[in-house]
N, C-alpha and C positions, 0 to 999 in steps of 0.2 A: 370836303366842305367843312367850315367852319361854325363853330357854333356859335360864335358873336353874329354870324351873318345870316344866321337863318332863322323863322320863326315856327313855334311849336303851339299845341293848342290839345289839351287835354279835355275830353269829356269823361267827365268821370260823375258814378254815381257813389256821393261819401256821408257818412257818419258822422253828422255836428258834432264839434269837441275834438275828438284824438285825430290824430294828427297822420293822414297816413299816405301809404306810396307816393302817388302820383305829388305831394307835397316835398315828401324829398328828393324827388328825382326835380320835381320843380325847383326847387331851392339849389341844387347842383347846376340846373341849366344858366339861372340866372346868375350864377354866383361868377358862369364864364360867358355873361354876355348878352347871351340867347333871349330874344324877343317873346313872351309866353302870353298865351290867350287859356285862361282856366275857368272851364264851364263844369262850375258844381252845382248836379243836380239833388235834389232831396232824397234822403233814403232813412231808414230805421230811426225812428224814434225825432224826427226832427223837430227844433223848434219852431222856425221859423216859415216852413212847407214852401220855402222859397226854391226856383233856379238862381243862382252868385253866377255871375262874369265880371274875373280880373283880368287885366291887361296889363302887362311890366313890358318894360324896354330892359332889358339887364334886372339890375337890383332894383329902379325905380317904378312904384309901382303908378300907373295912370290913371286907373279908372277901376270903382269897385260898385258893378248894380246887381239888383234883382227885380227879378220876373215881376210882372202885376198878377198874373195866375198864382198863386198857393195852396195846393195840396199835394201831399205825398200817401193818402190812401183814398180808396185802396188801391195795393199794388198794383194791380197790373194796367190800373187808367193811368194810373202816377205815369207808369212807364210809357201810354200809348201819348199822354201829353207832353212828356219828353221828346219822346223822339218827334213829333210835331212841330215842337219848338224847334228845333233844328232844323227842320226842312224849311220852316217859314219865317223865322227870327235868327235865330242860333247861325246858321251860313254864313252873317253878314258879319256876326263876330269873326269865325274863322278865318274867312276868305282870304285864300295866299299864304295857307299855313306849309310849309314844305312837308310836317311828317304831321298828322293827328294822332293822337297817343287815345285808344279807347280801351275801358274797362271793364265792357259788357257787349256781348253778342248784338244788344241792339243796336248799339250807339256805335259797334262798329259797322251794324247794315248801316246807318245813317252815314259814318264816312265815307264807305264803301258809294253811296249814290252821290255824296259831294264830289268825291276823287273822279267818276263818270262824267262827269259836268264838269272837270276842271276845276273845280273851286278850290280844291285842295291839290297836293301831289301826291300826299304820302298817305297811306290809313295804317298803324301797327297795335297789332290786339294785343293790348295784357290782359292775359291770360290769370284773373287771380283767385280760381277757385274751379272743383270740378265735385257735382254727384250725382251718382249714376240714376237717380231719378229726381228732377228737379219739382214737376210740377204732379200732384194726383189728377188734373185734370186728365184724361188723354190726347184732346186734341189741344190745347196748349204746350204739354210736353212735347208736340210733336213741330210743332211749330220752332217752338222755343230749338229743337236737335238741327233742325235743319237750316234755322238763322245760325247755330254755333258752326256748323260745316261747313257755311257759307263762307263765314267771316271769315276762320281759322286756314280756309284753303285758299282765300282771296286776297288777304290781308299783304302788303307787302312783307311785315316781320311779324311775327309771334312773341311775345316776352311773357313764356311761364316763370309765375312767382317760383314754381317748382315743377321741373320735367314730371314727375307724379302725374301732374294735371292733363299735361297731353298724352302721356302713357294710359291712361284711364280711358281718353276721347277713346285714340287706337282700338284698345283691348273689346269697348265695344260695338267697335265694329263701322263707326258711321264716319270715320276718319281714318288716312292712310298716312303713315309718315314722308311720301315722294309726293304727298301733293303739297305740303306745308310749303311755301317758299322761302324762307330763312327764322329758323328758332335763333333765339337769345335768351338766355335764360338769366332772370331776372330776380335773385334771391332775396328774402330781406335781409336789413342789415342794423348795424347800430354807431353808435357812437364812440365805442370806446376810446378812441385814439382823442376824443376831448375830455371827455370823463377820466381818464389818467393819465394825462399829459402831464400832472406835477405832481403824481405819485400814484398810492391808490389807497382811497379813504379809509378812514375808520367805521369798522364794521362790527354787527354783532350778530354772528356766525347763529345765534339762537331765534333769532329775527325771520320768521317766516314770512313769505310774501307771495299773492297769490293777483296778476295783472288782469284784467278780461270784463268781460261782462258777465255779471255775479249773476245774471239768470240765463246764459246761454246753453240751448239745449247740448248742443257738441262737446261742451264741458261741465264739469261736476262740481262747481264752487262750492255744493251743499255736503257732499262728501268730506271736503277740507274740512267743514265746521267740526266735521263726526273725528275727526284727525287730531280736531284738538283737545276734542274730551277724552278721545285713546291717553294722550299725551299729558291731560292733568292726572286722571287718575293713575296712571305709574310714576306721579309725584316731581314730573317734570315740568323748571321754568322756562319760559318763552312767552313771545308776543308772534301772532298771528295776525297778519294785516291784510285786507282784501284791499284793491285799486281801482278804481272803474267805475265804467255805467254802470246801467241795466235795472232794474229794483232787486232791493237787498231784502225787503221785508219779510221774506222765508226767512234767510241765512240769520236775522237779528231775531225771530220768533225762535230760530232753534237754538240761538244761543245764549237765549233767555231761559230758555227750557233745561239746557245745559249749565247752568249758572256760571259761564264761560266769560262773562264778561270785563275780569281783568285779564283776558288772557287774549281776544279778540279785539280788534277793531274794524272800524270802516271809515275809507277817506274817499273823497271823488276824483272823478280824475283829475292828473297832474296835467292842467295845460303846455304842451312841448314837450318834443320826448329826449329832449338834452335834460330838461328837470326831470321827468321819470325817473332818467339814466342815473342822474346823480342821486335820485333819491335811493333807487334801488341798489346801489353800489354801498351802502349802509347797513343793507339788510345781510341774511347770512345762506338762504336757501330759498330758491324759485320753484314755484309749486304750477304742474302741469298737468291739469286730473282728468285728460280728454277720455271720453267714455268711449270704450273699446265694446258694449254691447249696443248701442245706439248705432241700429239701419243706415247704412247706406252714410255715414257719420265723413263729412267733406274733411275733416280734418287727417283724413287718411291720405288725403290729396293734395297739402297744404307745407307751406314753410311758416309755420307760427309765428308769429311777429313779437308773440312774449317769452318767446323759446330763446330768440337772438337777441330782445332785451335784456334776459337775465345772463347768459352767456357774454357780452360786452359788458357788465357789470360786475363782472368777476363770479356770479354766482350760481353753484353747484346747482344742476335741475335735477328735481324728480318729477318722471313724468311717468307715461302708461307705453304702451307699445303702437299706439296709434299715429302720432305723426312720423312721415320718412326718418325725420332727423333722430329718432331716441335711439336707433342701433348706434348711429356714428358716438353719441351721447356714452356710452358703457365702451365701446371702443376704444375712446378715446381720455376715459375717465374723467370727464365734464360732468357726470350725472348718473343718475341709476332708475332705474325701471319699474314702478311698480305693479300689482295689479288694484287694482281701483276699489281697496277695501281699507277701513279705517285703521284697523291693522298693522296691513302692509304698506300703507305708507308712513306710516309711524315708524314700522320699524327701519324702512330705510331713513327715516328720520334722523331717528338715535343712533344708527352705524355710525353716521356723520359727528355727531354729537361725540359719540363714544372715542372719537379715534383721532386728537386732534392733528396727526401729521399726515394721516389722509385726507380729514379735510382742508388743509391747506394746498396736500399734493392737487386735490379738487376744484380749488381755487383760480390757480394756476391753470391745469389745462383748461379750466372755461372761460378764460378768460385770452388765452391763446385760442383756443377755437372762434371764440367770438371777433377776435383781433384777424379774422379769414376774411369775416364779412361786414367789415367800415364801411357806412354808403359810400364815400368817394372811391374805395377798392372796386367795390361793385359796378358802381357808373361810369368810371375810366373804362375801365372791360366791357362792359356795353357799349359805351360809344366808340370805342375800338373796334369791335364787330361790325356795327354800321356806319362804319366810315365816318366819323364827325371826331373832328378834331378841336383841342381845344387853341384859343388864341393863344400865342406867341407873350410869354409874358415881358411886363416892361423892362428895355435894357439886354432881352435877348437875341 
């Protein structure tokens, strides 16, 4: 099957502002043809507590609406009015979708009951995130285990962001690998193949930079601040940049506290992550401070997404031992490891600083690493797996 000839339809539940999966896999589909129906629901921090449905033919886009309902708390009605919308409004958008691309256990039982009804044909769960306890409730957790065993064993394909994730299902216990019907594993990826297509920028190797949400539990933004007063008092310059959501008004309370203020900044997110990329390709080291004593921490389960944005921008990561990727990271000399103390990230800090044909040699592999995972590398191989081909270009 072709992908000019067939039409797709993404439920996704996304984060106003950054720019994510289901947007680049969108943006690949359309880019060969593909008819897309994109039903974004509200989640974290939104502004506008709307449901968004876009419609594109190819690159043209048709039609861009939202909901008359608006709210996204709390949680769990957010979610019971989502998935509402789709049994009773939502269907009529999809209808005749060949594959629905969903992002959450729910929204896959909701394909999973359009695909019974024929409204659809396809339902494939991306898979982008796994912890082994999601909810303190217990009968929501349970609920919530037996909607994911549903989906994950019903779905026609699975797309873990990272085998991690279903390795986890597996391990406890409420999922078997022979009931899955076809994995595709679905990495992030990045840009690099545009970001240094006519060289690669100028940069300042002393330029820290730290991507994310600056108050997210699973990582330690507040730590970096502590990183950077390691780093003034042993008489070192640099610039520290944080990127992102989240509220920063701790991180700016303690770097007032720290009189760190020429040495710190904060910008908001870069809208598009080809600007991110380029901006990031400036800087000189990627800071990954995922907290390795934080419960049950999903990031152990995860493909970082600012892991493969610093890595396609040429830049050395230091992170902790918590995401899959940081073995590959010292393996392959893209990065180095630290433990999640002001210290020790400093001093991996300075190795780099200290040593400049390491850091260069640095440079290089993370930037070959990163050159692994180009979204179109990634998406080719995906649609490879499940059969979808792209159109026949013109004159061949």
């Amino acid at each position: 099957m072709r992908l000019d000839q067939i039409k797709i339809a993404f439920l996704s539940h996304e984060v106003e502002g950054p720019t994510g999966y289901p947007d680049m896999l969108g943006e690949y589909l359309r880019e060969h043809g593909a008819k897309i129906v994109h039903v974004r629901f509200p989640f974290f921090n939104s502004q506008t507590a709307s449901i968004w449905v876009e419609h594109w033919d190819g690159k043209k886009k048709l039609s861009r609406r939202r909901s008359l309902v608006r709210f996204y708390k709390p949680e769990l009605l957010s979610f019971m009015k989502d998935f509402m919308w789709v049994m009773t409004v939502g269907w009529w958008e999809v209808r005749g979708a060949d594959i629905v691309i969903c992002t959450n256990n729910l929204m896959g039982f909701a394909g999973l009951i359009l695909r019974s009804l024929g409204i659809v044909k396809r339902v494939n769960y991306m898979m982008i995130d796994y912890t082994p306890q999601r909810f303190g409730n217990p009968v929501v957790e349970k609920i919530y285990r037996i909607l994911d065993r549903l989906v994950t064993t019903k779905a026609d394909a699975v797309w873990p962001i990272s085998v991690t994730m279903l390795d986890g299902r597996v391990k406890a216990g409420y999922v078997r690998y022979d009931e899955v019907k076809k994995i595709v594993e679905a990495p992030m990826g990045t840009y690099s193949h545009i970001v240094f297509a006519n060289g690669a920028p100028a940069y300042d190797k002393r330029h820290l930079v730290y991507v994310g949400n600056a108050s997210g539990k699973n990582v330690r933004a507040d730590v970096m601040v502590d990183v950077a007063g390691e780093l003034r008092d042993r008489g070192e310059k640099f610039k520290m940049t944080f990127v992102g959501g989240g509220s920063t008004t701790h991180l700016q309370a303690r770097v007032a506290e720290l009189k760190l203020e020429n040495h710190v900044e904060f910008i908001p997110p870069i809208p598009g992550i080809i600007d991110l990329e380029r901006y990031l390709a400036t800087c000189g080291l990627g800071l990954a401070p995922y907290d390795p004593y934080l419960k049950d921490n999903f990031s152990k389960f995860a493909d970082p997404g600012k892991i493969k944005n610093y890595l396609g921008c040429a830049l050395p990561v230091i992170s902790t031992t918590v995401p899959p990727i940081a073995e590959e990271l010292e393996q392959t000399g893209a990065g180095k490891v630290a433990d999640l103390t002001p210290k020790d990230f400093a001093d991996k800090i300075m190795a780099y600083w200290n040593d400049d044909a390491g850091y260069v040699r640095a440079r290089k592999e993370a930037l070959r690493l990163g050159e692994r995972y180009t979204w179109p590398a990634i998406f080719d191989k995906m649609m490879e797996q499940e059969g979808l081909q792209k159109a026949p270009s013109a004159g061949a």
